[in-house]
C-alpha positions in Angstrom: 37.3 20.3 16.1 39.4 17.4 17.6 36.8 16.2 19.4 34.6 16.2 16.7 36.8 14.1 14.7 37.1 11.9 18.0 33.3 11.6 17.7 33.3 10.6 13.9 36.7 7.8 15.0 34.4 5.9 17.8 31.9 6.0 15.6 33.4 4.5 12.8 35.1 1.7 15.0 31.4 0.9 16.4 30.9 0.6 12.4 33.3 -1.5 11.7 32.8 -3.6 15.0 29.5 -4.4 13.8 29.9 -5.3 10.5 29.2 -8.9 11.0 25.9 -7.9 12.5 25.3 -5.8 8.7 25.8 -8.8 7.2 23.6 -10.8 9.5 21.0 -8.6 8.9 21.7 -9.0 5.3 21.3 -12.7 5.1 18.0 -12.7 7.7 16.1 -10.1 5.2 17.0 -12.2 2.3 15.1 -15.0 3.6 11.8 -13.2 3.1 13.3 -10.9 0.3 15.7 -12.5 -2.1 16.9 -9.9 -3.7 18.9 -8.9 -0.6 21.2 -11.2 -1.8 21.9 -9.3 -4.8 24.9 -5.6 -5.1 26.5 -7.0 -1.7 29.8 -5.0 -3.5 28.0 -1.6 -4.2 26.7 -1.5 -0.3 30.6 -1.6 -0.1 31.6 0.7 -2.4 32.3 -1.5 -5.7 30.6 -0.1 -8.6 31.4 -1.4 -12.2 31.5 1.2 -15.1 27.7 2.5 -16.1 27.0 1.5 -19.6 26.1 5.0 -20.6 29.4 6.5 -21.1 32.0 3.2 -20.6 35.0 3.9 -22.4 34.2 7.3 -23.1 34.4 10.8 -21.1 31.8 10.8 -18.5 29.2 13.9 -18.4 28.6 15.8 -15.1 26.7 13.9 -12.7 24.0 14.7 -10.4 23.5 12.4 -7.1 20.4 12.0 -5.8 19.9 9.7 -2.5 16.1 8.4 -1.8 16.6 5.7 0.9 13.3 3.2 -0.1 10.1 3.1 -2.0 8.4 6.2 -0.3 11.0 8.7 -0.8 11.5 7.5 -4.3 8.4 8.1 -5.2 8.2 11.5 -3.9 11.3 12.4 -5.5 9.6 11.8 -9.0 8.9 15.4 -10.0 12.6 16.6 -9.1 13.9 14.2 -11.0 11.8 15.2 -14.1 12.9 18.8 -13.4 16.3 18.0 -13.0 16.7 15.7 -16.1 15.1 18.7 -18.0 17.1 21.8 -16.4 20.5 20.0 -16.6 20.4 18.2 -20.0 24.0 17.3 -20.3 23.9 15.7 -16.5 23.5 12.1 -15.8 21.3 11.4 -12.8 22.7 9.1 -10.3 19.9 7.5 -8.0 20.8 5.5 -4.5 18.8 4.1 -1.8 19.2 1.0 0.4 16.5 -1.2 -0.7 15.6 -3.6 -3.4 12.2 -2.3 -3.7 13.1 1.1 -3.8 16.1 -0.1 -6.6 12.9 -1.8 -8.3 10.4 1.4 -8.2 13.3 3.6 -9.8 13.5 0.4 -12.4 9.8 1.1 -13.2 9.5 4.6 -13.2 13.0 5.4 -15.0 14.2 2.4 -16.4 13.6 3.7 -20.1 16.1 6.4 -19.4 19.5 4.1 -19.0 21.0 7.0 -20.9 20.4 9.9 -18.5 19.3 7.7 -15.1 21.3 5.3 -13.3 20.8 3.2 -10.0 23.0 1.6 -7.3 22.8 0.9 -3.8 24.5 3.6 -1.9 27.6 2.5 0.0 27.1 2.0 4.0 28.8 4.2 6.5 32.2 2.9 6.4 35.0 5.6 6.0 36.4 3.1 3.2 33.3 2.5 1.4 32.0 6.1 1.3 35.4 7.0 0.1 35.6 4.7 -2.7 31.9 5.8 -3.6 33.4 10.0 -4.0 36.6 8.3 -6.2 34.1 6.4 -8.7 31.6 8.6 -9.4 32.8 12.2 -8.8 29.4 13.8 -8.7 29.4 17.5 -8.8 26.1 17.9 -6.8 24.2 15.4 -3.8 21.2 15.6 -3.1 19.4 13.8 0.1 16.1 13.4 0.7 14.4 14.2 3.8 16.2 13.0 6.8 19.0 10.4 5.0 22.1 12.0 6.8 24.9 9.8 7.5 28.5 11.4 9.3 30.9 9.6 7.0 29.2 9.8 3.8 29.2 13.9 4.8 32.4 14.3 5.3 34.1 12.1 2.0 31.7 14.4 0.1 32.6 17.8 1.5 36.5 16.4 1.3 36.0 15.5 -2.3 34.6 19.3 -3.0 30.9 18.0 -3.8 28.0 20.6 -2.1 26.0 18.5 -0.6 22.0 19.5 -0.2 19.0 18.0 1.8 16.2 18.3 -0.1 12.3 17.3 0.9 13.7 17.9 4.6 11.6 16.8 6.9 12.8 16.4 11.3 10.2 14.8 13.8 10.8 16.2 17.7 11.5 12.8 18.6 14.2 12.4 15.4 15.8 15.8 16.5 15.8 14.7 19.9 17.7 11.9 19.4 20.4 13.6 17.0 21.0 16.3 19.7 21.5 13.8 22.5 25.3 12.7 19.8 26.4 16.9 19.4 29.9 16.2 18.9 29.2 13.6 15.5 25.7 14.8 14.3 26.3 18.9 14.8 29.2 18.6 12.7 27.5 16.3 10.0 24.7 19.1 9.6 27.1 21.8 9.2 28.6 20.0 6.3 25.3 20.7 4.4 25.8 23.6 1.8 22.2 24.0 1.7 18.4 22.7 2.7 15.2 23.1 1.6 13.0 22.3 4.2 9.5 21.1 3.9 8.1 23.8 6.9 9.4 26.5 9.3 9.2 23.8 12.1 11.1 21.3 10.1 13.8 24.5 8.8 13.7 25.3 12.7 14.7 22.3 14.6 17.5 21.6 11.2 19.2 25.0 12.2 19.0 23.7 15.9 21.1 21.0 15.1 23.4 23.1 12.7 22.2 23.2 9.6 22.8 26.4 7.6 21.3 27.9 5.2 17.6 26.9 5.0 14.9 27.6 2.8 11.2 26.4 3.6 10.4 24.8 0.1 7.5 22.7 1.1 7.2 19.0 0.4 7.5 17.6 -3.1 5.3 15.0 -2.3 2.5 17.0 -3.4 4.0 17.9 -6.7 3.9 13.8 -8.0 1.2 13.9 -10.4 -0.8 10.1 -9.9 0.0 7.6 -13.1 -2.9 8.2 -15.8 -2.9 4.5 -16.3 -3.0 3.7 -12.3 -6.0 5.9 -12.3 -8.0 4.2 -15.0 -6.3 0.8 -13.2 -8.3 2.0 -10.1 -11.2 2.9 -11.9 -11.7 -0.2 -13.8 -11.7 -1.8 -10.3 -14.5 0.2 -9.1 -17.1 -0.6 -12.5 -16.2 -4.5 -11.6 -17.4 -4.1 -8.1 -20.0 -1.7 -8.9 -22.0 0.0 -5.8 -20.0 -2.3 -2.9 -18.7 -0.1 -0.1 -14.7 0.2 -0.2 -12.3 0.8 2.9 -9.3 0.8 2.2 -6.0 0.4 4.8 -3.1 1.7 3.1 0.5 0.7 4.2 0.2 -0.3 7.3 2.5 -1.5 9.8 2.9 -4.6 11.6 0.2 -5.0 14.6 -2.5 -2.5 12.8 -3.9 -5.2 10.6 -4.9 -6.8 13.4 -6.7 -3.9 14.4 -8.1 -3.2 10.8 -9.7 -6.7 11.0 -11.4 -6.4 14.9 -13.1 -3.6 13.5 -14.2 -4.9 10.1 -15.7 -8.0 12.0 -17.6 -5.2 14.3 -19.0 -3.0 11.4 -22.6 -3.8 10.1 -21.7 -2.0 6.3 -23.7 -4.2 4.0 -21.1 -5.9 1.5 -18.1 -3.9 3.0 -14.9 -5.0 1.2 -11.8 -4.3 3.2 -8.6 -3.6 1.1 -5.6 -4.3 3.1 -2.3 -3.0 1.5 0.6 -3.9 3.8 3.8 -1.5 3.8 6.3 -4.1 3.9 6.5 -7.0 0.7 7.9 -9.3 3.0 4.8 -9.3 5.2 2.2 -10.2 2.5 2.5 -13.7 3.6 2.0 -13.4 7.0 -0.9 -10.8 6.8 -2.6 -13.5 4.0 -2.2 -16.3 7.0 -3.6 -13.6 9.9 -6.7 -12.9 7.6 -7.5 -16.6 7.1 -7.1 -17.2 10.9 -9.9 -15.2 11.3 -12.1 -17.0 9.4 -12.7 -14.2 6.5 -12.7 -15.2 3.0 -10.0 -13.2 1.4 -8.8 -13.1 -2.7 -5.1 -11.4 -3.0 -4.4 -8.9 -5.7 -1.5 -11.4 -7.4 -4.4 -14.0 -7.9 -7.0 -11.7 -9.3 -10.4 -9.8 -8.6 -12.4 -10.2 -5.1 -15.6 -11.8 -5.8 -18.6 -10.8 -4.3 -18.3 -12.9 -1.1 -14.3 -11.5 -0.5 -14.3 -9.7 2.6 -10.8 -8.8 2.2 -8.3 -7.7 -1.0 -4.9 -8.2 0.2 -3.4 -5.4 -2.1 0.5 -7.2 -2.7 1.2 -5.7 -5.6 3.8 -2.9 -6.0 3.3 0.2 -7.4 -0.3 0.4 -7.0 -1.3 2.6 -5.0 -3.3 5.0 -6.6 -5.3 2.4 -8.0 -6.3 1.5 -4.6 -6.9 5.1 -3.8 -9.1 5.6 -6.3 -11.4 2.5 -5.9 -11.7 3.3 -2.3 -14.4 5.1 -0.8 -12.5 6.0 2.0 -9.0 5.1 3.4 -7.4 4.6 6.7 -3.3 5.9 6.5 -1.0 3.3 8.1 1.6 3.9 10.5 -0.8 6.0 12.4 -2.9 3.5 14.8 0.5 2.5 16.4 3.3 4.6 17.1 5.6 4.3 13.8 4.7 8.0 12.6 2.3 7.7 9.8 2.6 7.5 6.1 2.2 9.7 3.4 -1.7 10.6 3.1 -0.6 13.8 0.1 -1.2 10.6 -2.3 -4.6 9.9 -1.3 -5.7 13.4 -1.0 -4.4 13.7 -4.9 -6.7 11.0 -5.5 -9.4 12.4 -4.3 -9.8 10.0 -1.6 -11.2 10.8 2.1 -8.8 9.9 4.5 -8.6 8.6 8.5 -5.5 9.4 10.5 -5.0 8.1 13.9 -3.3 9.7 16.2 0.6 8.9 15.8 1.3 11.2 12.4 5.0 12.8 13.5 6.4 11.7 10.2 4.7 14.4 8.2 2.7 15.9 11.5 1.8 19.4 9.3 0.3 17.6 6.1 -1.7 15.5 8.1 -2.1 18.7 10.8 -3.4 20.8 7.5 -5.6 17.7 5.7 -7.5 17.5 9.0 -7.9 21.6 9.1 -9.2 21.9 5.8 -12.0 19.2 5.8 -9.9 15.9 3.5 -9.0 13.8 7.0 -10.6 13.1 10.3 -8.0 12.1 12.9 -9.0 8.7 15.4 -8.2 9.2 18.7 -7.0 5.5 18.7 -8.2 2.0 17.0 -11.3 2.2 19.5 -12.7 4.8 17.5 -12.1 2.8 14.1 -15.8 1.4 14.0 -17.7 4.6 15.1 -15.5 6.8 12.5 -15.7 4.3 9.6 -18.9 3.3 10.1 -20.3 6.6 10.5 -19.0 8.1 7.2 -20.1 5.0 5.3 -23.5 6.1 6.4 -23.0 9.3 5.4 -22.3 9.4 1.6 -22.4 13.7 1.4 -19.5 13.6 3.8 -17.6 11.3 2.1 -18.1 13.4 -1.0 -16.9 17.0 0.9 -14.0 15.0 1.9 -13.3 14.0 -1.1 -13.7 17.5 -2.9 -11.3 18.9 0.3 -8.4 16.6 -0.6 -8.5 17.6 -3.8 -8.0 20.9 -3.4 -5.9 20.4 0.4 -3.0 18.6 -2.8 -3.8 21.5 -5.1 -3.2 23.9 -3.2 0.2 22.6 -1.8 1.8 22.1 -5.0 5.3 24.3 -6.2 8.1 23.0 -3.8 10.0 21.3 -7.4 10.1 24.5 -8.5 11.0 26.5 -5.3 13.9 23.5 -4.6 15.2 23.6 -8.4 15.6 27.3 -7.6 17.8 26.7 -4.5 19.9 23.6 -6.6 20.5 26.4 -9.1 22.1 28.7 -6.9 24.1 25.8 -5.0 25.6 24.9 -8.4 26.4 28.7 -9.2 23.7 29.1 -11.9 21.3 31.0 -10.0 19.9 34.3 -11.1 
């Protein structure tokens, strides 16, 4: 396909044309995040020798790319299955992020000897190549939507299958690849396999030509929430006894602005507000937007609210089922405004009732089946933030069928780590 490779040429030249741009970008997000700073050679494709095997003969490796925090979470009970059903395999974890490199610390960090993390390399035909020569993996694994042309093709030159797993495609996201046939329809077709979350994620994939694709459903709702983040949460709830929690869970920049108007409007005897921000890097500024309004406000990193805190500012990492589990209810960010929504599977695990609002294309049939079986309610907009929230504080029963729902809406949707292990299995040959 000469044009295709024509495609992938102008492509790479943009690339390299805006390399100083990458690095720009770079330096600007290490001003709120240091850490940024930090593996500059792995985004490049430098990788020194991993300790567990330097010198020796290196075991079969398994490569597993989560982009950020989300998607490494979510990955958790593949990863489990994987370390257990391929015990001579050394798991090799990517993403792009230095909180998503620090989640994998936390979650796997006791397992140097079978789980490694690096930054995976950017785009650049050099730098994807140089990835393939150092660690020859015999397997990659994507999650969701974390497709990238060059990083394809070095892997299908170097012989490794290559597998979305967890794959998720919003109309707009699909739009958007199909409007660049000629460098994102080959890219797909590079895929050896996919299991997609849902027939209209497996559909609009095989659009875009992907091929073969299973419907696994989303592994989001296999992730089992921390025993110890559970009692965290729970502990949190005895210290503030019968006070009224709301929660707002990862949201986005310009929704906390719209948390707040409608915590000033809402006449909820002792209401605390816990206001967990997506981003790290926008604790500060959401801390200053809170005190400009006057409200009294204790943040996680300095303690417990007292009893005249109107608002928690959750900046802690790793947290959030403790949050879910103090809360009386919670309101999913991402959703208010037009950024897609975040994962509400977590809450529902919980056992938390959950608000949507209306902009919930980044997992549109979880939230689509939460609000169907009773564990959301979906906001037409912010306007309806102080009738919704207010109404189901004043309703405790509700709040407890909602509850009960979510429980069984994650119960029920559990099994895509299995059904995806399956599909692995018969990528690598071992299938039965």
């Amino acid at each position: 396909m000469p044009f295709a490779r024509l495609a992938r040429w102008a492509y790479s030249l943009l690339l390299y044309l805006a390399a100083p741009l990458v690095v720009l970008r770079l330096l600007l997000r290490a001003r709120r995040q240091p850490e940024y700073r930090a593996h500059w050679g792995e985004r490049l494709g430098f990788y020194g020798e991993l300790p567990p095997w330097s010198g020796h003969v290196p075991p079969p490796l398994i490569w597993l790319h989560a982009v950020s925090v989300g998607e490494t979470r979510a990955v958790q009970p593949l990863v489990r299955a994987l370390l257990a059903a391929y015990p001579d395999h050394h798991l090799l974890l990517t993403g792009m992020t230095p909180t998503g490199r620090a989640t994998a610390q936390e979650m796997w960090g006791d397992q140097g000897h079978r789980v490694s993390y690096v930054y995976a390399p950017y785009d650049f035909p050099g730098a994807v190549a140089r990835f393939f020569r150092h660690f020859r993996p015999v397997l990659g694994l994507f999650m969701e939507t974390e497709l990238w042309p060059n990083l394809l093709a070095a892997g299908h030159r170097a012989g490794v299958p290559l597998v979305l797993v967890n794959a998720r495609l919003s109309a707009r996201s699909a739009a958007g690849y199909a409007r660049l046939p000629l460098l994102f329809r080959p890219a797909f077709g590079l895929l050896s396999a996919v299991a997609a979350q849902t027939e209209v994620d497996g559909g609009r994939l095989a659009a875009l030509g992907a091929d073969p694709i299973t419907v696994c459903g989303n592994l989001k709702f296999d992730v089992t929430p921390a025993e110890d983040k559970l009692a965290l949460g729970q502990g949190w709830k005895a210290v503030l006894g019968d006070r009224p929690v709301w929660l707002a869970a990862s949201t986005r920049d310009g929704e906390e602005a719209l948390v707040l108007d409608a915590l000033e409007h809402l006449a909820i005897p002792g209401l605390l507000l816990v206001l967990v921000p997506r981003h790290p890097q926008r604790f500060d500024g959401v801390a200053d937007l809170v005190r400009q309004r006057g409200l009294s406000l204790v943040r996680r990193s300095e303690g417990l609210p007292g009893p005249e805190t109107r608002v928690w500012l959750g900046d802690s990492l790793g947290e959030m089922p403790a949050y879910y589990t103090c809360a009386d209810l919670a309101l999913i960010g991402g959703s208010l405004l037009p950024f897609g929504g975040q994962n509400l599977i977590e809450a529902a695990a919980c056992g938390c009732p959950v608000l949507v609002g209306p902009h919930t294309f980044n997992f549109a049939q979880a939230a689509a089946d939460a609000v169907a079986c009773g564990a959301a309610r979906r906001l037409p907009g912010p306007e309806a933030l102080v009738h919704e929230v207010g109404g189901l504080f004043r309703q405790p029963e509700e709040r407890r069928a909602m509850a009960l729902s979510a429980q069984a809406f994650a119960a029920a949707h559990r099994g895509a780590t299995a059904r995806t292990l399956a599909l692995i299995a018969d990528v690598l040959g071992q299938g039965h």
